[in-house]
Kinemage of the C-alpha trace (Angstrom):
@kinemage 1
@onewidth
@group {chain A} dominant
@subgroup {mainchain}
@vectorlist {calphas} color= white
{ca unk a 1} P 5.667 0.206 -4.511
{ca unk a 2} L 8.657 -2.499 -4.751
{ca unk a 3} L 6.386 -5.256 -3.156
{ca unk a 4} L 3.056 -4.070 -4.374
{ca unk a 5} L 1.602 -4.595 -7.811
{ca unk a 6} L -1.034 -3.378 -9.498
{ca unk a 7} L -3.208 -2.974 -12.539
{ca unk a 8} L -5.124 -0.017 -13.957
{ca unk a 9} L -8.379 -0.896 -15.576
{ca unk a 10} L -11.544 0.842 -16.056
{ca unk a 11} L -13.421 1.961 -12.947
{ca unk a 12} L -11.000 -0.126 -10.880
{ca unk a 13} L -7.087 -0.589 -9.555
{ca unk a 14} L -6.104 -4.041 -8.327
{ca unk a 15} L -3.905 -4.307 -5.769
{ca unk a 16} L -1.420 -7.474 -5.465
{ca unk a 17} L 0.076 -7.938 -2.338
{ca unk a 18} L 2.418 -10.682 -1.176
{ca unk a 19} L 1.904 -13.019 1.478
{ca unk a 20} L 5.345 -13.354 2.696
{ca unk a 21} L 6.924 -10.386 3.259
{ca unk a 22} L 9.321 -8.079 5.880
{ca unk a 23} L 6.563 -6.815 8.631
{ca unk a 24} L 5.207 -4.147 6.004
{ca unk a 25} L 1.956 -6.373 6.034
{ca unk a 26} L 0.145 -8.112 9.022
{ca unk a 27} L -2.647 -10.793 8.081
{ca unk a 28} L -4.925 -11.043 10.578
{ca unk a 29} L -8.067 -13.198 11.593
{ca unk a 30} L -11.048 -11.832 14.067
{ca unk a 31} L -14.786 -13.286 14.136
{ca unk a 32} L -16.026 -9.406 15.751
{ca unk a 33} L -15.097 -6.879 13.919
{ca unk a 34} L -14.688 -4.308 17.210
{ca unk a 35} L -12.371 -5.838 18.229
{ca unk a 36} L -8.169 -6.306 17.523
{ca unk a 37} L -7.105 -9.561 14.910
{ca unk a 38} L -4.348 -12.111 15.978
{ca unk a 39} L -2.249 -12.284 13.201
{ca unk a 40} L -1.137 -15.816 11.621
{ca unk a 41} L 0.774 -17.354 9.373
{ca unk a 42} L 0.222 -17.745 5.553
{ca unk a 43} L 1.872 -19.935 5.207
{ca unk a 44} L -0.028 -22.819 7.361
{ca unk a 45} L -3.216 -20.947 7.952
{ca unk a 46} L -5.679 -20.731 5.087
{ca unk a 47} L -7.730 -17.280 4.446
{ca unk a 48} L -11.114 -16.835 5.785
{ca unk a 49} L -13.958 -14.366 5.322
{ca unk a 50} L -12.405 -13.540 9.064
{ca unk a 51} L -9.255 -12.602 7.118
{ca unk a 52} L -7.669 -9.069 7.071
{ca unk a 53} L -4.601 -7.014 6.277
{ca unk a 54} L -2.952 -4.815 8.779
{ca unk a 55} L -0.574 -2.545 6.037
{ca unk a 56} L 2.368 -0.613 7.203
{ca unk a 57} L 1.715 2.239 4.347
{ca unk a 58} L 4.107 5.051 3.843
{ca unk a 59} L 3.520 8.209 2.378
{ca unk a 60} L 6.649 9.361 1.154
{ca unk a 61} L 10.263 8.104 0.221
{ca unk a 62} L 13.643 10.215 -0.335
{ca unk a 63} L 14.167 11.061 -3.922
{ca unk a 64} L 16.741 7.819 -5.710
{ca unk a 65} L 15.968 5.853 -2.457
{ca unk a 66} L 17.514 2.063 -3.836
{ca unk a 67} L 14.456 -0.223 -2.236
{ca unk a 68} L 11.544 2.367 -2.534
{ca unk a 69} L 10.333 2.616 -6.161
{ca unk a 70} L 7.711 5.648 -6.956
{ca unk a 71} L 5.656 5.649 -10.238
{ca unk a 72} L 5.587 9.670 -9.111
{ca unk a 73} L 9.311 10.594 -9.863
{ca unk a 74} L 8.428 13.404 -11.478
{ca unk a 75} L 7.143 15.093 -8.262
{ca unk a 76} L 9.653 16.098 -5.768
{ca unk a 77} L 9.096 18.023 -2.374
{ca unk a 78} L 11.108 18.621 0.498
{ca unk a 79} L 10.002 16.156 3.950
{ca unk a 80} L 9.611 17.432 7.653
{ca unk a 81} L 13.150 16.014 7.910
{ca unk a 82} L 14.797 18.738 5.265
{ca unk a 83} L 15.178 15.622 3.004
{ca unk a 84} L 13.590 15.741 -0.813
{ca unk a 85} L 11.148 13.496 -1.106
{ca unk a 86} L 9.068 11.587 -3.707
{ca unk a 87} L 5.240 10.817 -3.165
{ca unk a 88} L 4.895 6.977 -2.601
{ca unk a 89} L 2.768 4.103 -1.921
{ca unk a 90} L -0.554 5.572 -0.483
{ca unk a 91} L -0.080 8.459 -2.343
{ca unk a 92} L 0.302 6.502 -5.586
{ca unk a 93} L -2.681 4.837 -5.117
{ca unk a 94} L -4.714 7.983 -4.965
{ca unk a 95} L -2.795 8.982 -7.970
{ca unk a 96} L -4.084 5.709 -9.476
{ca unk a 97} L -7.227 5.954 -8.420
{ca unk a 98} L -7.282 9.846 -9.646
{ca unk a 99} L -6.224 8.871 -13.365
{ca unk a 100} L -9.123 6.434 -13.582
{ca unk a 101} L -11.726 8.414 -12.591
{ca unk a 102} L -12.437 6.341 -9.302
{ca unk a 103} L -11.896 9.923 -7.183
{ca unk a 104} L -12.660 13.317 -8.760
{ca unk a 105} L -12.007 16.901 -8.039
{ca unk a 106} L -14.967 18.719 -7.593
């Protein structure tokens, strides 16, 4: 997660995530939550409890891809696309989140 960073601590991962960034995340503001957010800038518009994220997650990234780091390089599988692929971002969280004991297997 080249933009993401996070912390492991007990009973809980926090998640960093930047305010400027390439499209990956859309900040959003909406007073009903039914219906769709107009995004804004961070820049000039301050966060409000009306405040979301929109987040472009990805599941996967190609094995030695050069802007898509992986904690999970270890595991390897082959994608869809006949490409070997690492686990990433969403799937690192649940990893995460799977170390710490926040999910189990039962």
């Amino acid at each position: 997660m080249e933009d993401i960073r996070h912390t492991l601590k007990t009973n809980e991962i926090e998640l960093r995530l930047p305010t400027k960034n390439k499209g990956k995340f859309r900040w959003k503001n909406r007073a009903d939550n039914s219906k769709y957010g107009e995004g804004f800038a961070t820049t000039t518009t301050p966060f409000t409890e009306e405040s979301y994220i929109e987040w472009q997650i990805g599941y996967d990234a190609e094995v030695n891809h050069p802007k898509k780091t992986t904690i999970l390089t270890n595991i390897e599988f082959i994608g869809a696309n006949g490409k070997r692929k690492n686990p990433y971002e969403l799937s690192e969280i649940l990893y995460l989140m799977k170390k710490s004991g926040l999910i189990i297997k039962i």
